[in-house]
TILUM-381423 format. One record per residue (C-alpha): residue in three letters; x, z, y. Coordinates in Angstrom, 2 decimals. Layout:
BEGIN
{atom ALA, {X, Z, Y}},
...
END
This chain:
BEGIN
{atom UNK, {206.01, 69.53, 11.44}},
{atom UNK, {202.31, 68.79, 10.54}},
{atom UNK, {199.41, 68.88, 12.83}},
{atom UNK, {196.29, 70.94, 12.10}},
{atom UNK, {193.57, 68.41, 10.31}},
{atom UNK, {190.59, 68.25, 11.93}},
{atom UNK, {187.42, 67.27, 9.39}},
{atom UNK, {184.55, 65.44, 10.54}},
{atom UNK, {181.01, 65.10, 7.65}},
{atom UNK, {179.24, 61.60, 7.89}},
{atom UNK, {175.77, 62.49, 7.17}},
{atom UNK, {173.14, 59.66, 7.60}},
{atom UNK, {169.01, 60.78, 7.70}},
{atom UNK, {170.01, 64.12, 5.92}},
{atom UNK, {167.87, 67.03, 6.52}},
{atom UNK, {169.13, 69.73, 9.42}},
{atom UNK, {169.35, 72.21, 6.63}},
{atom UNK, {171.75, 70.33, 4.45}},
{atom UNK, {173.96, 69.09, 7.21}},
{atom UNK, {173.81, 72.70, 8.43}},
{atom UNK, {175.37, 74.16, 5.16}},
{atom UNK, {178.12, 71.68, 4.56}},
{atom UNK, {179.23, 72.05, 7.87}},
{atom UNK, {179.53, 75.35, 7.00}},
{atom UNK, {180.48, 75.31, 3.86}},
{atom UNK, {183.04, 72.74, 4.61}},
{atom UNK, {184.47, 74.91, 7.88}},
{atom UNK, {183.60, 70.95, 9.37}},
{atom UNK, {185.19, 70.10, 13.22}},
{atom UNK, {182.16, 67.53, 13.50}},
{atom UNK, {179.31, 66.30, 12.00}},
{atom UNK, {178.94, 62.60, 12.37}},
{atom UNK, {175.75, 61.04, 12.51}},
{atom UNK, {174.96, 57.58, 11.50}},
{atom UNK, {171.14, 57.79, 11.01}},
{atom UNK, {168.08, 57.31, 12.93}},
{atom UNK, {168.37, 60.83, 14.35}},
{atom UNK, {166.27, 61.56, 16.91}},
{atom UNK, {166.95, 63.91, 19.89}},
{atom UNK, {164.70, 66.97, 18.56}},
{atom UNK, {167.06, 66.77, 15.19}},
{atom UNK, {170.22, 66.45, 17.37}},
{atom UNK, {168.57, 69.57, 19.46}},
{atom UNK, {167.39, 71.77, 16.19}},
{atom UNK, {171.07, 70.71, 14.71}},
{atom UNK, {172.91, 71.93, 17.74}},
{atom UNK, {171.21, 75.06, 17.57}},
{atom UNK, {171.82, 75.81, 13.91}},
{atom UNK, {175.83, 74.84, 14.38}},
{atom UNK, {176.28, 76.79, 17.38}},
{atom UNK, {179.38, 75.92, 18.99}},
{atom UNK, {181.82, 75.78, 16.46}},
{atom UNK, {181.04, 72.34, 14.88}},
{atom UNK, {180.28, 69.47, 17.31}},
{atom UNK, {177.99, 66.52, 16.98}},
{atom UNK, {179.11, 63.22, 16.88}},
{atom UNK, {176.51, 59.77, 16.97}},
{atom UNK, {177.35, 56.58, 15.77}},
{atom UNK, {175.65, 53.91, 18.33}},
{atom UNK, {175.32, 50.88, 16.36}},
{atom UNK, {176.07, 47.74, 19.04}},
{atom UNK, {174.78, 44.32, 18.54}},
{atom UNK, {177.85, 41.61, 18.49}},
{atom UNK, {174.87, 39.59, 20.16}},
{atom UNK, {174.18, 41.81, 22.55}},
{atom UNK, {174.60, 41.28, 26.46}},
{atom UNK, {173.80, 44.83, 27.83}},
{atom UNK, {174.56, 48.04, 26.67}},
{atom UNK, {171.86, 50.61, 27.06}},
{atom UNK, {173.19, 54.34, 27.43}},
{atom UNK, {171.75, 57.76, 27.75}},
{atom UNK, {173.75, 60.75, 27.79}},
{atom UNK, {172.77, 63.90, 25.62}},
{atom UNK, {174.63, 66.99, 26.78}},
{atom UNK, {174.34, 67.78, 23.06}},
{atom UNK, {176.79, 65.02, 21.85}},
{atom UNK, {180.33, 65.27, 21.97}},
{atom UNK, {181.38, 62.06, 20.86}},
{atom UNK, {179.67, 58.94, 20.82}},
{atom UNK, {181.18, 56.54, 18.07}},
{atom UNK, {180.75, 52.80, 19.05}},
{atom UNK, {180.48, 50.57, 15.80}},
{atom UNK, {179.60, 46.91, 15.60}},
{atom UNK, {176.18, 45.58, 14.19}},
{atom UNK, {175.29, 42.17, 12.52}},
{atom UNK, {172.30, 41.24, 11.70}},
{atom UNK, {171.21, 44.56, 9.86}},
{atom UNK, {174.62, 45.48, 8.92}},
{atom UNK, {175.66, 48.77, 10.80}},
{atom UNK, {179.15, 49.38, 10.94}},
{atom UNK, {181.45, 47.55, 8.16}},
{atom UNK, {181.13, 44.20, 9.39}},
{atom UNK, {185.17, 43.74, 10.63}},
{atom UNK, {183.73, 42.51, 14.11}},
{atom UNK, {183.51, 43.52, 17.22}},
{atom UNK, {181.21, 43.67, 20.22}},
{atom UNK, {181.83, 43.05, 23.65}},
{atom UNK, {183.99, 45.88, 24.85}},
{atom UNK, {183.68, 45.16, 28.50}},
{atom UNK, {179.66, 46.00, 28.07}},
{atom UNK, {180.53, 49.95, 27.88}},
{atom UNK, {179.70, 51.77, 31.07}},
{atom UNK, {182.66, 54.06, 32.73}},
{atom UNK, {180.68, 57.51, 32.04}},
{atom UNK, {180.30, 56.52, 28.22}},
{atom UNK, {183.84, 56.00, 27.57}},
{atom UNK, {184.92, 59.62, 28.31}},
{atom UNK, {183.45, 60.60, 25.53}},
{atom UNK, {182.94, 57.48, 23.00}},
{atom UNK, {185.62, 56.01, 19.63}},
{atom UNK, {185.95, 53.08, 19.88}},
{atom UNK, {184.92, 51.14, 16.24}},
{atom UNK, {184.35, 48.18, 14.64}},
{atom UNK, {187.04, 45.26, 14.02}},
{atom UNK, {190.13, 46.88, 14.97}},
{atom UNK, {193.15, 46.24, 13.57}},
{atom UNK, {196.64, 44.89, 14.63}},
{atom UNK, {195.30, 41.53, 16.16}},
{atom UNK, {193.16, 43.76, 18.91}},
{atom UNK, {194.46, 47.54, 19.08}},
{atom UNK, {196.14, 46.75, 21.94}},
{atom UNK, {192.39, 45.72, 23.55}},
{atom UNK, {191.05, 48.10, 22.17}},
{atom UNK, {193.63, 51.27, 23.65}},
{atom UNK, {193.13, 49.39, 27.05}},
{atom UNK, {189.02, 50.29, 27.21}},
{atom UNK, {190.11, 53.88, 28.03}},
{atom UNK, {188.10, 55.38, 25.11}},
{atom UNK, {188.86, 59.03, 24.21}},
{atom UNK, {189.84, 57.57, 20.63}},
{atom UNK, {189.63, 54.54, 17.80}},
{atom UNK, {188.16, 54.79, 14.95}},
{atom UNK, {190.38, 52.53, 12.24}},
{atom UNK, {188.71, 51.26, 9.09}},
{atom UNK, {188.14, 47.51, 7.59}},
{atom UNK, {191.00, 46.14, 10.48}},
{atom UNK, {193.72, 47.89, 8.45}},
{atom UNK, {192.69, 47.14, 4.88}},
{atom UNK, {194.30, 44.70, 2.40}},
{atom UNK, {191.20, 44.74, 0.54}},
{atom UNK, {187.44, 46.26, 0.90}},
{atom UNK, {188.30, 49.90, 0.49}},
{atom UNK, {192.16, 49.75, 0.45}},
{atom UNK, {194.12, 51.24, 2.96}},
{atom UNK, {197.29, 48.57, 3.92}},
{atom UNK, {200.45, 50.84, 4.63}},
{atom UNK, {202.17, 47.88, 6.99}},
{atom UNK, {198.79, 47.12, 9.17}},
{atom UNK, {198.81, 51.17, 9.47}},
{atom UNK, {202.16, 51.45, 10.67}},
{atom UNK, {201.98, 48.65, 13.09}},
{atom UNK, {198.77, 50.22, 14.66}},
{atom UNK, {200.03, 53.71, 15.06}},
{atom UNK, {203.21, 52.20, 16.32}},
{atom UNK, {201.05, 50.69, 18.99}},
{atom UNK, {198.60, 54.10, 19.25}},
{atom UNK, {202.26, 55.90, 20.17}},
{atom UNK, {203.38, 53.31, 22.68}},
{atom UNK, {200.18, 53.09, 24.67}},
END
């Protein structure tokens, strides 16, 4: 038995208009956002989607960083949680200090950034809603490694 797919658009400092019609288009769970979108865009894009498609925002967090500063828009479903360094956002196979996200961020934030089968088990113990797997299961930039898969989903199923 399959489950349903769910499909979530990465869009990054597209117009409203164009994320509006592929979400659309596309029949898209979630739009993703991993721009510098501000919170009249998030507001004017919430509007256009209605309630069928929900908005997602990657928060870029500094490896260097020693506080996490949070506000909550109502408009936001998820919150995705990716490492930065330097100017990198996202991609860099780190992570950031996981014990710097505050209680009323994690019920609704993924947990990215440098997870793989060294630190899922870390990572499942933040109490995130979800993780968000990329570079920590890869054999090579852009390739997917079957084994490091397995033995994370193993762990996903256990936890």
């Amino acid at each position: 038995m399959n489950a349903p797919l769910r499909y979530v658009g990465v869009f990054q400092n597209q117009a409203v208009e164009f994320v509006e019609k592929m979400a659309k288009q596309l029949e898209l769970f979630a739009v993703q956002l991993h721009g510098s979108e501000d919170e009249q865009y998030i507001a004017e894009l919430a509007e256009k989607l209605g309630s069928k498609t929900q908005i997602w925002k990657a928060l870029s967090v500094d490896v260097e960083v020693e506080n996490l500063e949070f506000n909550d828009n109502p408009q936001i479903a998820r919150y995705v949680l990716d490492s930065k360094v330097g100017n990198q956002q996202g991609g860099t196979g780190k992570t950031f200090n996981w014990a710097l996200i505050p209680e009323t961020l994690k019920q609704k934030a993924l947990l990215a950034g440098g997870i793989g089968t060294e630190n899922i088990e870390q990572a499942l113990a933040q109490g995130c809603v979800g993780l968000d797997l990329n570079s920590g299961v890869e054999s090579a930039k852009g390739v997917k490694d079957l084994q490091k898969l397995t033995a994370c989903f193993g762990k996903i199923i256990q936890a």
